[in-house]
C-alpha positions in Angstrom: 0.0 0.0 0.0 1.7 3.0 -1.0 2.0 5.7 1.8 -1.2 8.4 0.2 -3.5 4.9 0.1 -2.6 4.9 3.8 -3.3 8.7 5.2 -6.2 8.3 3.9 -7.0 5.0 5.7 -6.0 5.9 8.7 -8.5 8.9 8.5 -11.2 6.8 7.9 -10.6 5.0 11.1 -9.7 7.8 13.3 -12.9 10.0 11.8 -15.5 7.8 12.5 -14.4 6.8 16.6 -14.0 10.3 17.0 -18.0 10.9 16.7 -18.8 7.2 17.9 -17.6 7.9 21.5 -20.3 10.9 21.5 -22.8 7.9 20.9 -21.3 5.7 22.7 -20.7 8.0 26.1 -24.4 8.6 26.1 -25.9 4.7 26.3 -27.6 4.9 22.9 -29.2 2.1 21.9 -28.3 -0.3 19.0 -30.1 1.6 16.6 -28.4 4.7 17.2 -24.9 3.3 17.2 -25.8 1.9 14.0 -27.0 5.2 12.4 -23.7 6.6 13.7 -21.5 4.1 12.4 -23.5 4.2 9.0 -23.4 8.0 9.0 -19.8 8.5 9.7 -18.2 5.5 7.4 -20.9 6.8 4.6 -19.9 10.4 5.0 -16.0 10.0 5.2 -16.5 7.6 1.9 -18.1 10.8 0.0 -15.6 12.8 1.2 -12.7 10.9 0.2 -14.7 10.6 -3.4 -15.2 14.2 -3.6 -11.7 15.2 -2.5 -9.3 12.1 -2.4 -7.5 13.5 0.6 -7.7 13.2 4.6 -9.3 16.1 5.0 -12.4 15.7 3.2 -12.3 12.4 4.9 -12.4 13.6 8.0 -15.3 16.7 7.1 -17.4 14.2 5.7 -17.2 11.8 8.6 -18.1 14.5 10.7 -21.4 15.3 8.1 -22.2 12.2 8.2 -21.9 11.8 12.2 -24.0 15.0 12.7 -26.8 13.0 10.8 -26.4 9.4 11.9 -25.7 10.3 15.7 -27.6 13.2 16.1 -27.2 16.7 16.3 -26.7 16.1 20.2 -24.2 13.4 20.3 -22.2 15.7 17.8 -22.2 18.6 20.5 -21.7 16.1 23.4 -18.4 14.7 21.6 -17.5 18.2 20.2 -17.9 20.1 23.9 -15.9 17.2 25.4 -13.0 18.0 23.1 -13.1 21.4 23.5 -13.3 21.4 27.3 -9.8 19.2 27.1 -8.5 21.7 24.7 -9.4 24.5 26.9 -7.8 23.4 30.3 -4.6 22.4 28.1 -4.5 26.1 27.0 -5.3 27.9 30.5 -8.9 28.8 29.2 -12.1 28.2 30.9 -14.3 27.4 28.9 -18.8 27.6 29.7 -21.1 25.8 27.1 -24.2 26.6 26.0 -26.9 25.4 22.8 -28.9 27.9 21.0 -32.3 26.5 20.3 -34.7 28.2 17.8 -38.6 27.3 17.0 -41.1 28.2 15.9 -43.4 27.9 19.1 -41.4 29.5 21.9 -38.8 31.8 19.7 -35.2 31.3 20.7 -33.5 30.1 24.2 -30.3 28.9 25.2 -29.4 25.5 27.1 -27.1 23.3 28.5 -27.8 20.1 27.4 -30.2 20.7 24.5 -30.7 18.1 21.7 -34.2 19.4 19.6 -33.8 22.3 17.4 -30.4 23.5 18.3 -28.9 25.8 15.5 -25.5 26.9 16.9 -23.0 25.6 20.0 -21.5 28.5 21.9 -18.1 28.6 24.0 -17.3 31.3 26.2 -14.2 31.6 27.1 -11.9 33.9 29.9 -8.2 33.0 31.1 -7.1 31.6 34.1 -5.1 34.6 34.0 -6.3 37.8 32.2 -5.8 37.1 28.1 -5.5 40.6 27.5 -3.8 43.1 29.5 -6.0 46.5 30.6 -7.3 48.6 27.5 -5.4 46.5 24.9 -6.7 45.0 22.3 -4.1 42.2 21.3 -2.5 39.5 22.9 1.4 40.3 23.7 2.6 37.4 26.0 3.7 34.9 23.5 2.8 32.2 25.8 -0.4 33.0 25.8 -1.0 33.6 22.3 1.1 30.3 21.3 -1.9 28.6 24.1 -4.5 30.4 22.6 -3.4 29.2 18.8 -3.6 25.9 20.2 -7.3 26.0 21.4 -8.4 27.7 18.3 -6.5 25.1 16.0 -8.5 22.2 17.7 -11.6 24.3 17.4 -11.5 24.9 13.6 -10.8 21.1 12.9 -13.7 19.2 13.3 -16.5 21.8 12.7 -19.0 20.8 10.5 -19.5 21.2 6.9 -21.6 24.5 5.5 -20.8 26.3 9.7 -20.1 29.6 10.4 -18.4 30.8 13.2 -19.8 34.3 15.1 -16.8 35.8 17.5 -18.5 37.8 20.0 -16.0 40.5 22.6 -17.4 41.0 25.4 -15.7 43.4 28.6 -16.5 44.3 32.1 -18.5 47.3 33.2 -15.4 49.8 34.1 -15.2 52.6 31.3 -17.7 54.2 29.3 -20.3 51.8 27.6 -18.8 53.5 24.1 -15.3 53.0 25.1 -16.1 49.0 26.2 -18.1 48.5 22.6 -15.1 49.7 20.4 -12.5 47.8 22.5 -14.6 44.8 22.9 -14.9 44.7 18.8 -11.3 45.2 18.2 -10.7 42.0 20.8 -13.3 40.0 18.6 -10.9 40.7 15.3 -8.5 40.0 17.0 -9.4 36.5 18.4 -10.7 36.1 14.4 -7.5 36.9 13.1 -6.0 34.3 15.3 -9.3 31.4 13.7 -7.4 32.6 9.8 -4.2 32.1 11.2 -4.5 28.3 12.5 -6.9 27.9 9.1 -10.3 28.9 9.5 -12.0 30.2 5.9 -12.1 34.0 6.1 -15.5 33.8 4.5 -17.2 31.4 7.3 -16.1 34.1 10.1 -18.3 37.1 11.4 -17.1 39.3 14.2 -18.9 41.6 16.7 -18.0 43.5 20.0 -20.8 43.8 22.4 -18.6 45.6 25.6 -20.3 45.4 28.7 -23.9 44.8 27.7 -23.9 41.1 28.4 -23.0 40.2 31.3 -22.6 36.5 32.6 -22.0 37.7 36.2 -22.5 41.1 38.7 -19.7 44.0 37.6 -20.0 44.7 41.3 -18.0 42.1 42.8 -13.9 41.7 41.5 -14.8 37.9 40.5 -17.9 38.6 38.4 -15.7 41.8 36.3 -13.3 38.7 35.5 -16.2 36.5 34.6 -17.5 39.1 32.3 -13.8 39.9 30.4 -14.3 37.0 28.0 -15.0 36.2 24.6 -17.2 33.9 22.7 -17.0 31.5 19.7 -20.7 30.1 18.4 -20.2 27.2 16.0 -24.1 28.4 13.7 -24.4 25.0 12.0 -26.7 23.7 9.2 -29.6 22.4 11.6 -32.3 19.8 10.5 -34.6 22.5 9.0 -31.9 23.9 6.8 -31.3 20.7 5.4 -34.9 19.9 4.9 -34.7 22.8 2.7 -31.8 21.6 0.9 -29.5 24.1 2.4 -26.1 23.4 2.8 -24.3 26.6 3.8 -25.2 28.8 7.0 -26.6 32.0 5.9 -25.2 35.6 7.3 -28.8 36.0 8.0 -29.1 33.2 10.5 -25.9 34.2 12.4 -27.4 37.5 12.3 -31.0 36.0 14.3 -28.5 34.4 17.0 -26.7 37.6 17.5 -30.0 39.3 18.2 -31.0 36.8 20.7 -27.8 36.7 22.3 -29.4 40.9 23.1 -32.4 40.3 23.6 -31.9 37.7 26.7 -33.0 38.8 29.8 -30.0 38.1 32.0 -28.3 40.9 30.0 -30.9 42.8 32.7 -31.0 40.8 35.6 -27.0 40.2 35.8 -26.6 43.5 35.3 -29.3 45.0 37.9 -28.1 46.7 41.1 -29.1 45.3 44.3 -30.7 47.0 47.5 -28.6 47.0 50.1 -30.7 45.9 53.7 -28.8 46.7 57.4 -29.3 46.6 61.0 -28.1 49.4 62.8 -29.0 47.4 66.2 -30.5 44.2 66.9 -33.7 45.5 68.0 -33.9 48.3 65.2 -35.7 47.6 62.0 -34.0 46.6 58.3 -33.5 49.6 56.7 -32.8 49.5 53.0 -30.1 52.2 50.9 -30.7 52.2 47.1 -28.1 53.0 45.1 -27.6 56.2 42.8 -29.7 56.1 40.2 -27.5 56.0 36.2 -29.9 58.4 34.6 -28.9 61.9 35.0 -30.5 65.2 35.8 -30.4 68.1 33.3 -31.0 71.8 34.1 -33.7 72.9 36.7 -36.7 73.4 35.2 -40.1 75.1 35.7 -41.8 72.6 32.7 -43.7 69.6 33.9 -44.8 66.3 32.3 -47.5 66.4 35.0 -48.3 62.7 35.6 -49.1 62.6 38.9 -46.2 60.2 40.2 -44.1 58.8 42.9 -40.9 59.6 44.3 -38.3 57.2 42.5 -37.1 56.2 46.1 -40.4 54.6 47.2 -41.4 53.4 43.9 -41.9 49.2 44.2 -38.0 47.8 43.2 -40.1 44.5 41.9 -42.7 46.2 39.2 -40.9 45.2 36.0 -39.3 42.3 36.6 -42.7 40.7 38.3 -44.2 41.3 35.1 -41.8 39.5 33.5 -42.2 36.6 35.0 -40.8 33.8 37.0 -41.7 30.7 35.5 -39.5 28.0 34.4 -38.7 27.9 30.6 -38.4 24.7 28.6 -34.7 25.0 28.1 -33.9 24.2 31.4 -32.9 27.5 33.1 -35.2 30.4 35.3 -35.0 33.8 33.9 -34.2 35.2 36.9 -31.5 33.2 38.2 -29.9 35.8 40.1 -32.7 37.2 41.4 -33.8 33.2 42.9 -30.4 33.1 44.9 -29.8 36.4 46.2 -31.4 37.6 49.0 -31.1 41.4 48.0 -33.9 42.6 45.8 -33.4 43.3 42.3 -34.2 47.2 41.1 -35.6 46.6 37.8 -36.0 49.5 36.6 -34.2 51.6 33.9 -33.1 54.4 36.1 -30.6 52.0 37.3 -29.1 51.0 34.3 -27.4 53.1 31.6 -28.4 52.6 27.4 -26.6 50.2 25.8 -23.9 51.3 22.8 -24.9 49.9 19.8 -22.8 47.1 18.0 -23.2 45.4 14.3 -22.1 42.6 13.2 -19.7 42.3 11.0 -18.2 40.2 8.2 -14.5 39.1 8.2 -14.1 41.7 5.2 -15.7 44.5 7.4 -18.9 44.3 6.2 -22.0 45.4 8.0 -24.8 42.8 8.5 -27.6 44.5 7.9 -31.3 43.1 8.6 -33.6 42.2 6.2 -36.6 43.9 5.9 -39.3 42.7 8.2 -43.1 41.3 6.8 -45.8 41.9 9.8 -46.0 38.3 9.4 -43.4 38.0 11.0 -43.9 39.8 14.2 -46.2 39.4 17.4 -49.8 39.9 16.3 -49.9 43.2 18.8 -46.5 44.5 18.0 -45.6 44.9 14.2 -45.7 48.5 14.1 -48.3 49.2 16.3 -49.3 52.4 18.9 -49.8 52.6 21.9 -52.0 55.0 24.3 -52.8 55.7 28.1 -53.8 57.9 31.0 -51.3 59.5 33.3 -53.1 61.7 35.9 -54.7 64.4 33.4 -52.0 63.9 30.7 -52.5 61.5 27.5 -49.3 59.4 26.3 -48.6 57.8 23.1 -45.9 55.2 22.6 -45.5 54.0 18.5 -44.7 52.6 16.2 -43.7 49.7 18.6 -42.3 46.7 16.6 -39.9 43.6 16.7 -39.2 39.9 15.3 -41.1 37.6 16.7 -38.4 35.2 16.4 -35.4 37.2 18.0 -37.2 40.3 19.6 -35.1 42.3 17.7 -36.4 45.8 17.5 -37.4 46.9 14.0 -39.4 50.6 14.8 -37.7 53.7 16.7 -40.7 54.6 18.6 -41.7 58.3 20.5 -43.3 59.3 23.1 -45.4 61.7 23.1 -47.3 63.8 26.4 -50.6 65.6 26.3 -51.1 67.8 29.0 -55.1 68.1 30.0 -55.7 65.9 27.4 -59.6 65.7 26.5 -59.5 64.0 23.4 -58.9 67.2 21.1 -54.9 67.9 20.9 -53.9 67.4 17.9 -50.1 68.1 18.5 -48.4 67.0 21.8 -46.7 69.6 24.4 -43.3 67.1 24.5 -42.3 64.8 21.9 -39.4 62.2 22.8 -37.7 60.1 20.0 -35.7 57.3 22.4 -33.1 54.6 22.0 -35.1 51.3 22.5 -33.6 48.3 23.5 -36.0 44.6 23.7 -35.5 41.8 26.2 -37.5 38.3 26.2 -39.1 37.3 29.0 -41.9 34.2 30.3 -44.1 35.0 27.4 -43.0 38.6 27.6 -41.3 41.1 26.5 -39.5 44.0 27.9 -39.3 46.9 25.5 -36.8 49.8 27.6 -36.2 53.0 26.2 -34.1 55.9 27.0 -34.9 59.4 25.7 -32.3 60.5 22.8 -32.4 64.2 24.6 -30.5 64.0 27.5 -32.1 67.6 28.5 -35.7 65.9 27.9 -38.1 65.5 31.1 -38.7 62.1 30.1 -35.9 60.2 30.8 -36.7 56.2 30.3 -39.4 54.2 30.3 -40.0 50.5 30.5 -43.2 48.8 28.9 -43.7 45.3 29.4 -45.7 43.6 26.9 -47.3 40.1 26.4 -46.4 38.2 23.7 -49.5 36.7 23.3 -51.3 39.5 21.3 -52.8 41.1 24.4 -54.2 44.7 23.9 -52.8 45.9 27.0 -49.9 46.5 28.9 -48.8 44.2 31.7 -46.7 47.0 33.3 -45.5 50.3 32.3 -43.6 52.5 34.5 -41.9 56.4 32.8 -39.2 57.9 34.5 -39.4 61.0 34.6 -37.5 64.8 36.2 -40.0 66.9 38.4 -37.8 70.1 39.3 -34.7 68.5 40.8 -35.9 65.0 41.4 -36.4 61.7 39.5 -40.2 60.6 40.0 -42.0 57.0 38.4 -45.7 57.1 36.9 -46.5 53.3 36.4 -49.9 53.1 34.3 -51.5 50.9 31.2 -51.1 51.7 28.0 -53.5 50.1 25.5 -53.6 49.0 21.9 -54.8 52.1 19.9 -57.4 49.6 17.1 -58.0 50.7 13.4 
């Protein structure tokens, strides 16, 4: 046998145990091990055919183990690898399946084995990868471990994949500052994927800074949880097969990255906590709040006049109880934090700051841009409609409001407008507020925050919590808001304005 004949032996045999011990490891029956012999020798034979060299080999094995095993067993074998490569290369790696249908939208597991369409790794260093501000690796220990990792990552991954780098950094600096360093890190770590051989054209990039967090930026250890980035493996799934497609569109890496933003831990991790003390044994709990993020402008004599509270004693629980609580099918609670602290959550905006807007991005530099949105394709009560309600004597309007029903994604700029003494006549309103607007998915909800564009407008955010369910009302609705010197909440209904 001359010594080519035997590479490409030797592939076969080392591709198809490769994806066999994923079966194997998991106690499949006969059946399965079948399919996954089947599938593997079948798919390393058509490889060889349409290559004649190891690689292809070993690609089409993998094909053909991703059909005969399973999507899971893939990941389960796949994850196992990666975890080994990781602790070899002083990375610590987390796992986690993307899972997209048609029923309950997109969600993210551990374990999941039913319509997952991308595998996630994030990853930080035992020690700090990159040093304070930069945006490159310069210890060439670290960058030679680092190759490693990425080297084993690019090998096996399956046919038609594309791989979304994601930056992500800690809450210190300006959210601007983190976005822009966080994206440079994410070339970075992709320049490093063409490097050890990873197609240029399969690779997509994005920095997101500090808006989603894993952990709390208030404690040392969750800052070092949340300087990390992230490599998602967006793989032909079962449906884009069944429609005879055999290369990962920019468009579905595009839908994961907007439900990587729309998740609602990027709230709850991120949420300040009230702090509760005893000054004695016998006195009672009293509870500090923090300083609220949104800021004051200039005193002024103008009022939105809604008749509200003092931020202060304003309930710490209204949004996030509207959310809801309830266990989701992917396994995990949406308010995990919330479950094992003891500390109350303050879910409201004037906590938090806007988030600085990110695009993805093409290996070439490309912007990924949406495509255009059918109201088919949104919730039955949100696909560019508006919204009205009673504060005090004043009338509010909130439109258009709109989003994907499949990712949230926003796809309307929406303003609100005030009507003081309203009575049903005013044609034009006496303050008019174009705002950033940011969505976040909840238990059959939705979370729609905004923040005024103006930072001298009275108006200063406002968070509407909607049903996804096509209800014609609001389940909460709370507008921050400046009353001479001092931040006040009105929390009210806003309803579906028909016709």
């Amino acid at each position: 046998m001359n010594r080519s004949k035997l590479y490409r032996s030797v592939a076969v045999v080392v591709a198809a145990p490769a994806l066999l011990s994923g079966c194997a490891s998991m106690g499949d029956t006969s059946k399965t091990m079948i399919g996954c012999v089947g599938g593997t020798l079948l798919g390393s034979a058509i490889g060889y055919l349409k290559t004649g060299d190891a690689r292809g080999i070993l690609v089409g094995g993998v094909a053909g183990g991703m059909i005969g095993c399973g999507i899971g067993s893939y990941l389960d074998h796949r994850e196992e690898k990666l975890k080994k490569l990781a602790e070899e290369s002083a990375l610590k790696p987390e796992f986690e399946r993307i899972v997209m249908n048609d029923k309950t939208g997109t969600g993210f597991s551990k374990d999941a084995s039913d319509d997952v369409i991308a595998s996630q790794v994030s990853l930080a260093g035992v020690q700090p990868l990159f040093a304070s501000g930069k945006a490159v690796i310069a210890d060439r220990n670290k960058l030679k471990s680092l190759q490693y990792f990425l080297k084993g990552y690019v090998e096996d991954l399956a046919p038609g994949s594309k791989i979304y780098v994601v930056g992500h950094t800690d809450s210190s600096g300006s959210a601007a500052y983190n976005q822009q360093l966080s994206e440079k890190r994410a070339r970075f770590i992709a320049d490093q994927l063409v490097a050890v051989g990873a197609d240029p054209d399969s690779l997509l990039y994005e920095g997101v800074g500090e808006s989603q967090p894993i952990a709390s930026n208030e404690t040392e250890l969750g800052k070092a949880r949340n300087r990390r980035f992230e490599l998602i493996d967006v793989f032909v799934s079962e449906k884009d097969k069944a429609k005879k497609l055999n290369e990962v569109s920019d468009q579905k890496v595009l839908q994961v990255a907007s439900a990587k933003k729309s998740r609602i831990e990027n709230v709850t991790n991120n949420l300040p906590t009230a702090q509760t003390t005893k000054t004695t044994k016998q006195s009672k709990p009293v509870t500090q709040l923090p300083e609220p993020k949104v800021a004051l402008s200039r005193r002024s004599t103008d009022s939105l006049e809604l008749g509200g509270v003092p931020l202060a004693s304003f309930d710490a629980d209204y949004v996030t109880a509207a959310l809801g609580e309830a266990e989701q099918d992917y396994g995990f609670s949406i308010f995990s934090q919330a479950i094992a602290d003891d500390a109350p959550l303050l879910g409201s905006c004037a906590y938090t700051t806007p988030v600085a807007q990110s695009s993805l991005k093409a290996y070439s530099g490309r912007t990924i841009a949406a495509t255009e949105v059918k109201v088919a394709d949104s919730p039955k009560n949100l696909y560019g409609t508006t919204w009205f309600g009673m504060a005090d004597k004043t009338g509010v309007t909130l439109g258009p409001v709109g989003m994907r029903e499949d990712t949230l994604a926003p796809t309307y700029t929406p303003i609100l407008s005030f009507y003081k003494n309203y009575d049903g006549s005013a044609l034009k309103p006496d303050y008019e507020y174009p705002v950033n607007v940011e969505t976040y998915r909840g238990d059959n909800t939705v979370l729609v925050r905004m923040y005024a564009k103006d930072d001298n407008a009275l108006m200063k955010c406002t968070d509407v919590v909607y049903s996804l369910d096509g209800a014609t009302a609001t389940k909460a609705n709370a507008v921050i808001y400046q009353q001479d010197r001092d931040l006040m909440v009105k929390a009210f209904k806003l309803k579906l304005v028909q016709g």
